[in-house]
C-alpha positions, 0 to 999 in steps of 0.5 A, a space after each residue: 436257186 440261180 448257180 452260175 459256175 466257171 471252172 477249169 482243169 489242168 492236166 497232168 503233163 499240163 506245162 509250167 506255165 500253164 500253171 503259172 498262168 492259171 491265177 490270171 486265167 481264173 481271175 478272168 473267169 471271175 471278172 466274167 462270173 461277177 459281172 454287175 456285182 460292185 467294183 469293191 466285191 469283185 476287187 475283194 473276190 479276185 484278191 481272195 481266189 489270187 490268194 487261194 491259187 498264189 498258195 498252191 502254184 507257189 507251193 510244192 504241189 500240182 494244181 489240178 482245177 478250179 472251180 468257180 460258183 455264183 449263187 444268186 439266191 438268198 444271201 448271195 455268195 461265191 464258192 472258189 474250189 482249188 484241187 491240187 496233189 501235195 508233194 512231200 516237202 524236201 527241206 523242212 523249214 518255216 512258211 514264208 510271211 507271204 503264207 500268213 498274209 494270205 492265211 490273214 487275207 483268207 480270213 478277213 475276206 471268207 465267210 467260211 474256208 477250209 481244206 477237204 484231204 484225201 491222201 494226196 489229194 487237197 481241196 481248198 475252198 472258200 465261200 465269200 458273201 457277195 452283199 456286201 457293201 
């Protein structure tokens, strides 16, 4: 099995706008772990990981990383992991149509998705198929 990966972690104390940046930050990694994939694959790609960090930098919670993951052999895919804290939600109310763009973005572009709990702690993940036309 081939596995390239890029990834990145955010401290604690990391600055707004570090965070705020992450989405850019990582699509950069992507363009780079992707190169000579098709411009359509790469363009499905960036706009599933921009969905999966939008959410979370959006969202009252603490990025902590990312991690990126291109497997090259048999059916050729990309695994996207986003770590972050959730913060307890102060004033109760219903998620934006933002929210249910994306959860729909996610769901017609993922293979697979979920999310893994640990107390505060959240992972996202995504695989996305890299054969695809």
């Amino acid at each position: 099995m081939v596995r390239h990966t890029r990834s990145f972690t955010l401290r604690g104390d990391a600055s707004r706008a570090k965070v705020r940046n992450a989405p850019a930050h990582a699509r950069t990694l992507l363009r780079d772990l992707l190169c000579g994939c098709p411009d359509a694959v790469v363009d499905d790609a960036l706009l599933l990981v921009d969905e999966l960090l939008t959410d979370v930098v959006r969202a009252p919670a603490t990025l902590r990383a990312v991690r990126l993951a291109r497997e090259d052999s048999g059916a050729a895919h990309l695994s996207v992991e986003v770590d972050y804290f959730d913060h307890p939600v102060l004033a109760p109310g219903r998620p934006s149509g933002d929210v249910f763009v994306g959860r729909c973005l996610l769901e017609r572009l993922a293979a697979s998705w979920g999310v893994r709990c640990s107390g505060a702690h959240r992972t996202v993940w995504a695989r996305f198929p890299l054969d695809r036309g």
